[in-house]
C-alpha positions in Angstrom: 15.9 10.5 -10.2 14.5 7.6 -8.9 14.2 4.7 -10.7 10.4 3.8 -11.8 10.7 0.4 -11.5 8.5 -2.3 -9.5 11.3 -4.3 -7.9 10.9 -7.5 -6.4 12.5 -5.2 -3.1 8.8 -2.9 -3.7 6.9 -6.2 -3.4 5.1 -7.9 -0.4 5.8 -11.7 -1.7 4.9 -14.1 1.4 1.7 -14.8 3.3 3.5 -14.0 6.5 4.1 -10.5 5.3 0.5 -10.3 4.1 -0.8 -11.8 7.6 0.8 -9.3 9.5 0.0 -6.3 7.8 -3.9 -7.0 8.2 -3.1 -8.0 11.9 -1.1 -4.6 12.6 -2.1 -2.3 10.1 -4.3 0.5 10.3 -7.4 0.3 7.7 -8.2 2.9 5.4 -11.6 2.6 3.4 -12.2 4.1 -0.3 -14.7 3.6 -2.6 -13.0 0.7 -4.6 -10.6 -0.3 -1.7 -9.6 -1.3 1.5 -5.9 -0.7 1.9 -4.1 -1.8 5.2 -0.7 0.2 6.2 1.7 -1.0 8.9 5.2 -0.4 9.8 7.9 -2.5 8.4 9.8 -4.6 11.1 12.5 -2.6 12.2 14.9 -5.4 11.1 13.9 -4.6 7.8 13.2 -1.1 7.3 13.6 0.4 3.8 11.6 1.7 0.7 7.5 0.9 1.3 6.4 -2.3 -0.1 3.2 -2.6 -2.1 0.8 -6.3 -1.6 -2.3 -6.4 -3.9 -5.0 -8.9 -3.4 -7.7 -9.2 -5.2 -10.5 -12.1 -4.5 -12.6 -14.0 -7.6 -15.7 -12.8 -6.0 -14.1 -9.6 -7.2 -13.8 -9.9 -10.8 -12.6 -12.7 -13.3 -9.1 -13.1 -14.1 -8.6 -10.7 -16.9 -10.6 -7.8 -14.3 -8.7 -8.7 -11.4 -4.8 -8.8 -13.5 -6.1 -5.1 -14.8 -7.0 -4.0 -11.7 -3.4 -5.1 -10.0 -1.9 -3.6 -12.9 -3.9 -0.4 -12.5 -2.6 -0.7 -8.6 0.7 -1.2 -9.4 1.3 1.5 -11.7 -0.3 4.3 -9.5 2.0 3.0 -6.6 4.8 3.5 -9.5 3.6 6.6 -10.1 3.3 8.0 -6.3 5.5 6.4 -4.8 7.7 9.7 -4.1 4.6 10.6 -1.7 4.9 7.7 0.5 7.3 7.8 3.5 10.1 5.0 3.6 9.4 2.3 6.4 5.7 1.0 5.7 4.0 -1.7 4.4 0.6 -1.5 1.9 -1.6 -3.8 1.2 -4.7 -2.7 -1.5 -7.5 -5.6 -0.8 -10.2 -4.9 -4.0 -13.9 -4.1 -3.1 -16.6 -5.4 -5.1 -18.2 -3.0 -6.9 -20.1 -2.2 -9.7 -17.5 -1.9 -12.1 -13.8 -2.7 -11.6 -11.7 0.3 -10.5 -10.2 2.7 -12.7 -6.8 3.8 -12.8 -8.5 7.3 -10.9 -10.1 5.1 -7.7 -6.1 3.6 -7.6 -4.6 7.0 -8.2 -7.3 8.5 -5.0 -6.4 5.4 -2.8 -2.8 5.8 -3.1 -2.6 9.8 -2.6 -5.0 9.4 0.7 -2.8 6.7 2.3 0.2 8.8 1.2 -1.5 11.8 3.3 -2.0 9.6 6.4 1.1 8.4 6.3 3.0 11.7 6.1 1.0 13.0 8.6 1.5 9.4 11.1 5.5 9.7 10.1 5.6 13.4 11.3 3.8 13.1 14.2 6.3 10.0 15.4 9.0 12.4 14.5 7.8 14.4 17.0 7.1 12.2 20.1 10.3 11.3 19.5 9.9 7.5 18.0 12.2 8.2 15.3 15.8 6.1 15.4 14.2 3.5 17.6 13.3 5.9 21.0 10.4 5.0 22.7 
């Protein structure tokens, strides 16, 4: 059994990585969330990698620490669903009330369904183990 961890190896840490997911990533809208998927750079393929930002226009500090906590742990929690090889980032909307642990738990399983489905259909053009 995997370990249920959130390693510093499960974290986007630098603004680089954070620039170049929202440059290359595909967007996918929810309720609570806009979260932004790209591929990691094939010099550093491995597990997925989670990035949360949340704004101030969002919440204060106490809402936006609960809602990255409430990210974190549904990414803990899912993180069987997701392919290895991408990279998430989970950018808070502002809403009327701060997302619940359910709007994180949604967000995740619906990027974890496009990304099955994007990883199998590069499987089958071929892409896989670097072919073009």
């Amino acid at each position: 059994m995997k370990s249920a961890a959130f390693s510093k190896t499960l974290r986007l840490r630098k603004r680089r990585e954070f620039l170049r997911v929202q440059r290359a990533g595909t967007k996918v809208h929810t309720r609570s969330f806009l979260v932004l998927v790209a591929p990691q750079e094939p010099d550093r393929r491995g597990p997925s990698r989670l990035g949360i930002t949340v704004t101030r226009k969002v919440a204060s500090a106490v809402g936006r620490n609960t809602i990255k906590r409430r990210v974190r742990e549904a990414f803990r929690r899912h993180r069987h669903l997701l392919p290895e090889g991408f990279d998430i980032v989970f950018v808070a909307k502002r809403t009327e009330s701060l997302p619940t642990f359910a709007d994180a738990e949604h967000a995740m399983r619906k990027v974890a369904r496009i990304l099955v489905r994007e990883a199998s259909s590069s499987v089958c053009r071929g892409e896989e183990a670097g072919r073009p």
